[in-house]
DRENDO-1510 file (C-alpha; in Angstrom, 1 decimal, always signed):
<recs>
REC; n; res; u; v; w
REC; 1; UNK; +166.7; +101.5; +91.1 .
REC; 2; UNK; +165.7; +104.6; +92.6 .
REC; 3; UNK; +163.4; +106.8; +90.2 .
REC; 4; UNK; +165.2; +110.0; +89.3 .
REC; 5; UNK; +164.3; +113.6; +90.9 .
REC; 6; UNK; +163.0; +114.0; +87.4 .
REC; 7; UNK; +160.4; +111.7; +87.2 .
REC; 8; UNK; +159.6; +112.2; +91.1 .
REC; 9; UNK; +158.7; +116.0; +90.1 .
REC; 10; UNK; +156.7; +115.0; +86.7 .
REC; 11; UNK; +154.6; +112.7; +89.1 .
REC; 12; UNK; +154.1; +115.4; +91.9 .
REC; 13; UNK; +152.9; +117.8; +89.2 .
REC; 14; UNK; +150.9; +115.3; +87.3 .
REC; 15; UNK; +148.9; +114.6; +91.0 .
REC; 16; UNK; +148.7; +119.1; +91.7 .
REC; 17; UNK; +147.1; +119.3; +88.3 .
REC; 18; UNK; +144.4; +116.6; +88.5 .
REC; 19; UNK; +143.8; +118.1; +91.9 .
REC; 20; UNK; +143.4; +121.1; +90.2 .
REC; 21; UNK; +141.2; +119.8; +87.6 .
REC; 22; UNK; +143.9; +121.2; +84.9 .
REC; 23; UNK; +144.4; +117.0; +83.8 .
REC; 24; UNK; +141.8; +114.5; +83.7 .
REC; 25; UNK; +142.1; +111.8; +87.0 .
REC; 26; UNK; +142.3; +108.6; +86.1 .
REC; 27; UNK; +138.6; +107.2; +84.5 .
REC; 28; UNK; +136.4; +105.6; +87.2 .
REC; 29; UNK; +133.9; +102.9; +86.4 .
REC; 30; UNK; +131.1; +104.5; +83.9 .
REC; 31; UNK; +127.6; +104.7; +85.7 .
REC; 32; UNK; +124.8; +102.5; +84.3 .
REC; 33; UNK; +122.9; +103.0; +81.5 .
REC; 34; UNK; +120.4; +101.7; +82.6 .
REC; 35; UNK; +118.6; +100.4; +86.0 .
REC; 36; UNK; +116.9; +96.5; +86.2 .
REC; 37; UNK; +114.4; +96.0; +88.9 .
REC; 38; UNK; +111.7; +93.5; +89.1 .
REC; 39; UNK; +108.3; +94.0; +89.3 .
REC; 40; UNK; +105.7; +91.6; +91.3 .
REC; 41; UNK; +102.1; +91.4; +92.6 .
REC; 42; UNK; +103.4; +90.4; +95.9 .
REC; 43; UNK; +105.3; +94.2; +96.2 .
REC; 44; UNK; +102.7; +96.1; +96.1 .
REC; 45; UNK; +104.5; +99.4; +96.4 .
REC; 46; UNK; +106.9; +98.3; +93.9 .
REC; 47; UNK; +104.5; +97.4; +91.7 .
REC; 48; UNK; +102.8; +101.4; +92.4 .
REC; 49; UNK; +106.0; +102.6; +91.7 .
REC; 50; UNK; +106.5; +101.2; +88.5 .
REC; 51; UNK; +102.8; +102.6; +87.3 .
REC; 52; UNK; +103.5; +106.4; +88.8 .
REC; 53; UNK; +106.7; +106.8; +87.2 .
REC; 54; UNK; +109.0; +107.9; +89.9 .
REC; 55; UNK; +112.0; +106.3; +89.4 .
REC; 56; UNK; +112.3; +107.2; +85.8 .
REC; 57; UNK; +111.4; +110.8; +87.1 .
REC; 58; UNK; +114.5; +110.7; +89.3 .
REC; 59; UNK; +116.2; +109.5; +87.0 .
REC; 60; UNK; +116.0; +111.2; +83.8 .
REC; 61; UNK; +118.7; +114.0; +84.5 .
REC; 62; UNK; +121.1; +111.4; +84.4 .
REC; 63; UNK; +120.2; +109.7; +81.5 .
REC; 64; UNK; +119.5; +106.5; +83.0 .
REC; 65; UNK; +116.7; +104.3; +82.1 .
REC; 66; UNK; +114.5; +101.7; +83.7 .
REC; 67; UNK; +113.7; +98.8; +83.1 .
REC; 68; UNK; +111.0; +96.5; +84.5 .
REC; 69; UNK; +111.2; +92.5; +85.1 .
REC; 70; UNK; +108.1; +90.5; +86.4 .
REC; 71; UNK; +108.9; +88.1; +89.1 .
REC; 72; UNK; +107.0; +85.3; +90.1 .
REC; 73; UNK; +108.4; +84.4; +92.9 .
REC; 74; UNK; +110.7; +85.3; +95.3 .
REC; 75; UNK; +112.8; +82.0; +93.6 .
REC; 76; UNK; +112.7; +84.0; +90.4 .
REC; 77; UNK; +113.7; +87.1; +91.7 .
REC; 78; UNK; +116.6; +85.5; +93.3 .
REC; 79; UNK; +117.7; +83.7; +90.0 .
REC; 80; UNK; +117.4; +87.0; +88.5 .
REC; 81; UNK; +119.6; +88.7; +90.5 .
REC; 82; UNK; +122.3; +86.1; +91.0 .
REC; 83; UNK; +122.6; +85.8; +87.2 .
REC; 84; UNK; +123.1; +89.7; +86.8 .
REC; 85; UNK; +119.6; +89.8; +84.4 .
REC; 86; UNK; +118.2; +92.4; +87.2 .
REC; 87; UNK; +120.1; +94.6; +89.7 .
REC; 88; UNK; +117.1; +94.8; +92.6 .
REC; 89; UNK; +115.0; +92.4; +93.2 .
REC; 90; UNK; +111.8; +91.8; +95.6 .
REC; 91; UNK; +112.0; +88.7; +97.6 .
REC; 92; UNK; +110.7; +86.9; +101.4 .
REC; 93; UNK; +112.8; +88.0; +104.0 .
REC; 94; UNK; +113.8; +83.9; +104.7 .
REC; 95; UNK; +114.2; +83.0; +101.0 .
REC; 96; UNK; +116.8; +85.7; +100.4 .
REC; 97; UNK; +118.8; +84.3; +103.6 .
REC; 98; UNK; +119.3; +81.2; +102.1 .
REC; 99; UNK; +120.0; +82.5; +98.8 .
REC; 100; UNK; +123.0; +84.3; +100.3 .
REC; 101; UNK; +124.2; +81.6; +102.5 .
REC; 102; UNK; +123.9; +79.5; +98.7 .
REC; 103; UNK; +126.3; +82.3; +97.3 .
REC; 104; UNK; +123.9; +84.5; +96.1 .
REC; 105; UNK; +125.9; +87.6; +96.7 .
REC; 106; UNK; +123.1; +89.9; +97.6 .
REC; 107; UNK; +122.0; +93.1; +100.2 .
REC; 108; UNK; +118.6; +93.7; +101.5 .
REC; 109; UNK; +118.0; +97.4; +101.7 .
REC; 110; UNK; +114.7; +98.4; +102.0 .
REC; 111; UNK; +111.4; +96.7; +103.5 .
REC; 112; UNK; +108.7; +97.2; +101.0 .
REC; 113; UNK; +106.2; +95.2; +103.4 .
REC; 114; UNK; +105.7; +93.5; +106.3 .
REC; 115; UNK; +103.3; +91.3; +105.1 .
REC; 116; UNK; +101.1; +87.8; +105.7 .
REC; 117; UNK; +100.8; +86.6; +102.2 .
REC; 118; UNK; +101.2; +82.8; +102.8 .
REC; 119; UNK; +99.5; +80.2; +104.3 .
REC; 120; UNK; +98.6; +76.9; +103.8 .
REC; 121; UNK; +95.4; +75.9; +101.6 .
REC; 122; UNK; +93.3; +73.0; +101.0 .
REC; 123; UNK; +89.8; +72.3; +99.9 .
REC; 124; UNK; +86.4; +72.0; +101.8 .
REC; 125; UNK; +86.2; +68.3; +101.0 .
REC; 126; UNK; +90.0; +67.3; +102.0 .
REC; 127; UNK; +89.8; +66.9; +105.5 .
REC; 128; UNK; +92.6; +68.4; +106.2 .
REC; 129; UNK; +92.7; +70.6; +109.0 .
REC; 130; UNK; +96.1; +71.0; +110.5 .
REC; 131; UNK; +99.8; +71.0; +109.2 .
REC; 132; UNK; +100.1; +67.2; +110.8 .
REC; 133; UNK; +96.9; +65.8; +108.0 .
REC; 134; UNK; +99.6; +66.5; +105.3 .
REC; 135; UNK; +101.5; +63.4; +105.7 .
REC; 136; UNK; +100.9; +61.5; +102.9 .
REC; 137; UNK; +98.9; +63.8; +101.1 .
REC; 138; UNK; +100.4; +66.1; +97.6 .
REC; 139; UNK; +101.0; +69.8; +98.3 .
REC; 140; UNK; +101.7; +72.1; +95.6 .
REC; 141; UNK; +104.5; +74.2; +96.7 .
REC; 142; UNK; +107.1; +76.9; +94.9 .
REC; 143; UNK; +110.7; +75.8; +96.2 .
REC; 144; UNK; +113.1; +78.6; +97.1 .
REC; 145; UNK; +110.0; +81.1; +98.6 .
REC; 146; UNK; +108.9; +82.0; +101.3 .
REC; 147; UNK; +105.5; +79.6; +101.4 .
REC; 148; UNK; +107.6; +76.9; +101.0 .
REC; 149; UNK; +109.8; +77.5; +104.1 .
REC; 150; UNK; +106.2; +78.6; +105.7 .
REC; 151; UNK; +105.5; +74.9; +104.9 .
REC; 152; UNK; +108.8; +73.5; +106.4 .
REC; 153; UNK; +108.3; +75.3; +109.5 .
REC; 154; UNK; +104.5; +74.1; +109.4 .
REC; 155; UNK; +105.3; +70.5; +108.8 .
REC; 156; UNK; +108.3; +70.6; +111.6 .
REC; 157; UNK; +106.1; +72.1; +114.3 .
REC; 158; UNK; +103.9; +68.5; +113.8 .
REC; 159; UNK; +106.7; +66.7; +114.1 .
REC; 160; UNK; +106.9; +66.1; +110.3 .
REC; 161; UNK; +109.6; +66.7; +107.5 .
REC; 162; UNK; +109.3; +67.7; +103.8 .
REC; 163; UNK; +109.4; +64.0; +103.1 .
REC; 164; UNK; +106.7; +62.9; +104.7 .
REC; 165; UNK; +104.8; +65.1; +102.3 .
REC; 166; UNK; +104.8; +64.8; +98.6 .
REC; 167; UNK; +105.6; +68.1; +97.1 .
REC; 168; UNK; +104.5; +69.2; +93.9 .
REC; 169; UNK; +106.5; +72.2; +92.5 .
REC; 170; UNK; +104.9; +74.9; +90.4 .
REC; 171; UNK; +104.7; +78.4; +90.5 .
REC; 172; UNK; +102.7; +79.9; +92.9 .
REC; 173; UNK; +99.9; +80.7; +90.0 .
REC; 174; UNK; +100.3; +77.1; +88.8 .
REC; 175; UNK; +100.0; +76.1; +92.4 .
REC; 176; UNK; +96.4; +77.6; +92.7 .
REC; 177; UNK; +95.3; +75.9; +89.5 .
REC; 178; UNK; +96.6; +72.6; +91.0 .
REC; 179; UNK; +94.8; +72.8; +93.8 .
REC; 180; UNK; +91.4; +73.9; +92.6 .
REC; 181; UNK; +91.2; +71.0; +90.0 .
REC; 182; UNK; +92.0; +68.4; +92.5 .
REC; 183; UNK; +95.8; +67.7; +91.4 .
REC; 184; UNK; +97.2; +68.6; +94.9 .
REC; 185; UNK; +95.0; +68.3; +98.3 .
REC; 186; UNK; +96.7; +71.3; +99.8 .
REC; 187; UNK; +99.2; +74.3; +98.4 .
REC; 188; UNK; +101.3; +76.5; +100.3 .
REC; 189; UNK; +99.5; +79.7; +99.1 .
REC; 190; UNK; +101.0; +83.6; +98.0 .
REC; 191; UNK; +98.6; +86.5; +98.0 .
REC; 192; UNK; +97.3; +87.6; +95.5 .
REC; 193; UNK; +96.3; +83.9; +94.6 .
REC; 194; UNK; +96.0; +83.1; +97.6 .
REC; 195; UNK; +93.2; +85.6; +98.7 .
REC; 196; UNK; +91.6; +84.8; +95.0 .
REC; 197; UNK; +91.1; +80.9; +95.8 .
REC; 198; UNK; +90.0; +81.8; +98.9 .
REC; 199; UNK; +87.2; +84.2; +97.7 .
REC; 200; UNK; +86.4; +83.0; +94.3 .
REC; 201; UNK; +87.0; +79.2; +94.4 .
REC; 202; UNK; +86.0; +78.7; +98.8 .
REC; 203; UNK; +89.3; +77.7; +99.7 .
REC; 204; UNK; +90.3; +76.9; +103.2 .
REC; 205; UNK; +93.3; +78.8; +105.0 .
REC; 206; UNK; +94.0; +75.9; +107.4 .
REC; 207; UNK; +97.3; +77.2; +108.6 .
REC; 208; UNK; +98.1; +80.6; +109.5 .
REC; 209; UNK; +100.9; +82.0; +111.1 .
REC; 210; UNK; +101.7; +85.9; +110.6 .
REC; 211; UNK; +104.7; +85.8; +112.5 .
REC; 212; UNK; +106.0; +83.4; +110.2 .
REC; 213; UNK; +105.8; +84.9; +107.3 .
REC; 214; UNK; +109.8; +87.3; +106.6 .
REC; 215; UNK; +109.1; +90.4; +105.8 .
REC; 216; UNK; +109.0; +91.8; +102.0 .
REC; 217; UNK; +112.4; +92.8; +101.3 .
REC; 218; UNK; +114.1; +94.8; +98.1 .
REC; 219; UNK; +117.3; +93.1; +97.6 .
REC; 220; UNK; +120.3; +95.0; +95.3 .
REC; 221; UNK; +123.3; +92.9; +93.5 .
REC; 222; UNK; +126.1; +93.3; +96.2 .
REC; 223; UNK; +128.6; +94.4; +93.4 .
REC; 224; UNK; +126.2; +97.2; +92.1 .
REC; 225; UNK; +126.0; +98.4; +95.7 .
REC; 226; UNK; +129.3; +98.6; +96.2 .
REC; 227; UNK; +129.9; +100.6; +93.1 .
REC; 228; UNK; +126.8; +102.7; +92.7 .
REC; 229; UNK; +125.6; +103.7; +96.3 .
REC; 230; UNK; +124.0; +107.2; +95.2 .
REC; 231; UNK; +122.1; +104.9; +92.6 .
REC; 232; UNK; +120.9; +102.9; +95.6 .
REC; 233; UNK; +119.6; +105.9; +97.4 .
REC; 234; UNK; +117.6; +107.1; +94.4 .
REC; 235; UNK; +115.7; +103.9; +94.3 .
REC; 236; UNK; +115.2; +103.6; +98.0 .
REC; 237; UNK; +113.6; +107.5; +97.4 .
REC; 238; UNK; +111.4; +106.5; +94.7 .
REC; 239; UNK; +110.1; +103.4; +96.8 .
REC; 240; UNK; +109.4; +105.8; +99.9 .
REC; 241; UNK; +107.8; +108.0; +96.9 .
REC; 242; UNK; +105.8; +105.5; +96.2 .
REC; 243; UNK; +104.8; +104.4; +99.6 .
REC; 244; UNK; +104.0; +107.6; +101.0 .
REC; 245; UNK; +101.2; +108.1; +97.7 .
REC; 246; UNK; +100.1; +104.0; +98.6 .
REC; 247; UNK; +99.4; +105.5; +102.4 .
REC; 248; UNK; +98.1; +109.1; +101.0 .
REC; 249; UNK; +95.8; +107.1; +98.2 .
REC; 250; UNK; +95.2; +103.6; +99.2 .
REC; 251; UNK; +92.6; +103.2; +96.3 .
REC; 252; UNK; +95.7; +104.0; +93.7 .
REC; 253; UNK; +97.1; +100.9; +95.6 .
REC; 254; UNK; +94.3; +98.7; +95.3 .
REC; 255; UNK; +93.7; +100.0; +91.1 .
REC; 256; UNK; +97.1; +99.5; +90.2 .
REC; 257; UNK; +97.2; +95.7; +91.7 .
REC; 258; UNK; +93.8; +95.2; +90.1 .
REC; 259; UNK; +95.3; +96.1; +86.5 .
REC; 260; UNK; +98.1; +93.9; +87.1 .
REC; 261; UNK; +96.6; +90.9; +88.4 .
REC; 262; UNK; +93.0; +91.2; +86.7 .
REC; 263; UNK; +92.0; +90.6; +89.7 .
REC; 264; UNK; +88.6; +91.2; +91.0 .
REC; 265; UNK; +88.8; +94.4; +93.8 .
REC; 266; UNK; +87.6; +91.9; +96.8 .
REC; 267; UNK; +90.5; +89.9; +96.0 .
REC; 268; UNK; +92.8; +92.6; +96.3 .
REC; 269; UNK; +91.0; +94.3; +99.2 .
REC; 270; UNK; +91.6; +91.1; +101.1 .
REC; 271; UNK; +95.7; +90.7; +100.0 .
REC; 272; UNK; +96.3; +94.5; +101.0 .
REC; 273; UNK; +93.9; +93.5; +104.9 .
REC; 274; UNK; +97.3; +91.2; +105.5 .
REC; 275; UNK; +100.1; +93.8; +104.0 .
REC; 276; UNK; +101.7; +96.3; +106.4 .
REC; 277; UNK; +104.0; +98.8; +104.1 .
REC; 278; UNK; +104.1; +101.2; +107.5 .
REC; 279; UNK; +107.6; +100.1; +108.2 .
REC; 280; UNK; +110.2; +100.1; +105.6 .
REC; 281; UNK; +113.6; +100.5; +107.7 .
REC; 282; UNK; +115.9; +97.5; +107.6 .
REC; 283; UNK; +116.9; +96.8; +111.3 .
REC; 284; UNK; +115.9; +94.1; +114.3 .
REC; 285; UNK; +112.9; +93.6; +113.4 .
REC; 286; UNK; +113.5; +91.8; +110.4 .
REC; 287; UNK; +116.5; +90.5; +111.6 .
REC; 288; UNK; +114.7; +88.6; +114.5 .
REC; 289; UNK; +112.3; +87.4; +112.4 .
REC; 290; UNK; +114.6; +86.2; +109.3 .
REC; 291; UNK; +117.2; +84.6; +112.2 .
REC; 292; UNK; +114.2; +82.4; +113.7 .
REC; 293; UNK; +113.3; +81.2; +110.2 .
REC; 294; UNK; +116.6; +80.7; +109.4 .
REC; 295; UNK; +117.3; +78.3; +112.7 .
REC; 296; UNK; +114.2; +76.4; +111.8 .
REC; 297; UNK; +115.6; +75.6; +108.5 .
REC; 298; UNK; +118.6; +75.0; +110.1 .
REC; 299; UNK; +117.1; +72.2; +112.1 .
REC; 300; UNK; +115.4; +70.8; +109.5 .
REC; 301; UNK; +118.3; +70.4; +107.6 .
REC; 302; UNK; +117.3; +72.7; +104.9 .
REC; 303; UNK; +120.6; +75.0; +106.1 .
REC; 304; UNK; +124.1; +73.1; +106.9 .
REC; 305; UNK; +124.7; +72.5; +110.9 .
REC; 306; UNK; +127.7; +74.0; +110.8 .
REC; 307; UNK; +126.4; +77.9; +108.8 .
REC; 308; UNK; +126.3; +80.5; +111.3 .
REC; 309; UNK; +122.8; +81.7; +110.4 .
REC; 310; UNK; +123.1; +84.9; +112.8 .
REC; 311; UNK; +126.1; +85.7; +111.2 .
REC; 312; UNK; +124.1; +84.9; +107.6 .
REC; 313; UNK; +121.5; +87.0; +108.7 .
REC; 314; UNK; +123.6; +90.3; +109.6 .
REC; 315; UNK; +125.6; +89.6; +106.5 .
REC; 316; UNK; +122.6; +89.7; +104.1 .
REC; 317; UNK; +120.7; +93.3; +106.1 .
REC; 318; UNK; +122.2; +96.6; +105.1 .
REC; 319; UNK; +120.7; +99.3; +107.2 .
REC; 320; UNK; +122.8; +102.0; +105.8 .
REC; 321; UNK; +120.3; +102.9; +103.4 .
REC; 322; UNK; +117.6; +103.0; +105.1 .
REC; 323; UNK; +115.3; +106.2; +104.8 .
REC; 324; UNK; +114.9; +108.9; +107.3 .
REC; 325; UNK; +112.3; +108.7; +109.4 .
REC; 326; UNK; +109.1; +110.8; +108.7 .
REC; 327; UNK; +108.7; +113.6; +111.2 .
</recs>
């Protein structure tokens, strides 16, 4: 049946008064309450952020809050955000690849830092000295971050796999302990910790590799992107915010990690040496280096044969929030 000329007109003057803001449009999905990001001593400028108060600043007109979730690895952020608990998340450039190619429907938007916060550790009296003297020997390692794909990579280069190793998973602060008391003879290490065994407890950074280490990425829930780009931008500002104070005042940077971690200030002095936050446009960059990581995992057998991990890779980097340049 045809609709009559009747109800044809209603409809036509039902759409010229919303247009005309006479009649309410139809309601749109209500903007958040509240925004859930993590917070983690391996984001530095996230971490300043979330001391200086900017977010909530920018914020505040709209009545949204903030709210702050420790992470403890980039495993934990990722669990975080696939179960909804946060809505941005800081994770390893590599770790959040294989998150998404899991299902973890996720966006990386912003690159807090390009960092070299892992290696792998050991003790004076090991004798290890190379990636190939782990074969047999326990390594204390945090699955799902970027350490342990640091290790992966390590261990294929010798011609080893994660089997010929025996793994010991903890947390990265767990990890440390581990390998102090003797539990583990090596421990694929994350700064802070990291540069705290190797100052306070002598411990031996046996295998480094800077160009191995993904860069520092903030990650958003796909589905909040989608429906609350402006939000997006807001946070992205606050983070360059922050940055631009870290750059302006890097002893705010160092303090503020100090009173997170408890830290002593050499400790932190020697995490922040290995932590570029010059360069926080998603684009190439990180897509070259979260591809090569991606193909190694691949090869191991960490990632299917048949995932296309280019393809992975593009899908998971969202440059269209990225932050104008600085003139």
């Amino acid at each position: 049946m045809r609709p009559s000329r009747r109800v044809l007109l209603g409809a036509a003057g039902i759409a010229l008064a919303q247009l005309a803001g006479l009649v309410p449009a139809p309601a749109r999905a209500e903007a958040p309450t509240e925004i859930r990001l993590d917070w983690a001593t391996y984001n530095p400028v996230g971490l300043l952020l979330k001391e200086k108060g900017f977010l909530e600043e920018a914020l505040k007109p709209r009545g949204i809050k903030v709210r702050w979730v420790q992470s403890l690895g980039s495993n934990k952020a990722l669990e975080f955000l696939n179960a909804g608990a946060i809505d941005f998340g800081s994770a390893a450039g590599a770790a959040a690849l294989v998150a998404r190619i899991n299902g973890n429907p996720i966006k990386a938007v912003y690159a807090f830092s390009r960092p070299e916060w892992t290696a792998l550790v050991t003790r004076k009296d090991t004798g290890i000295a190379r990636p190939a003297d782990l074969k047999g020997r326990r390594v204390a390692v945090t699955r799902g971050t970027d350490p342990h794909i640091f290790l992966i990579r390590a261990l294929q280069g010798a011609g080893l796999t994660e089997k010929d190793a025996k793994l010991v998973l903890l947390q990265h602060p767990d990890g440390r302990t581990a390998l102090e008391r003797g539990d583990v003879d090596a421990w694929a290490g994350l700064d802070p910790m990291m540069a705290a065994a190797e100052i306070e407890g002598g411990a031996v950074l046996f295998h480094r590799d800077a160009a191995a280490n993904t860069w520092g990425l903030l990650d958003v829930r796909e589905a909040f992107a989608k429906e609350n780009p402006e939000l997006v931008r807001v946070v992205i500002a606050a983070y360059e915010q922050a940055r631009a104070y870290a750059l302006a005042n890097p002893q705010a940077l160092a303090a503020a990690l100090v009173a997170a971690t408890k830290l002593p200030e050499p400790v932190i002095a020697r995490q922040l040496e290995r932590t570029d936050i010059t360069q926080p446009a998603i684009g190439p960059a990180q897509a070259d280096s979260i591809k090569a990581a991606g193909l190694a995992l691949q090869q191991a057998g960490v990632i299917a044969a048949g995932t296309d991990v280019a393809a992975a890779v593009d899908g998971l980097l969202d440059p269209s929030f990225n932050p104008a340049p600085a003139r």
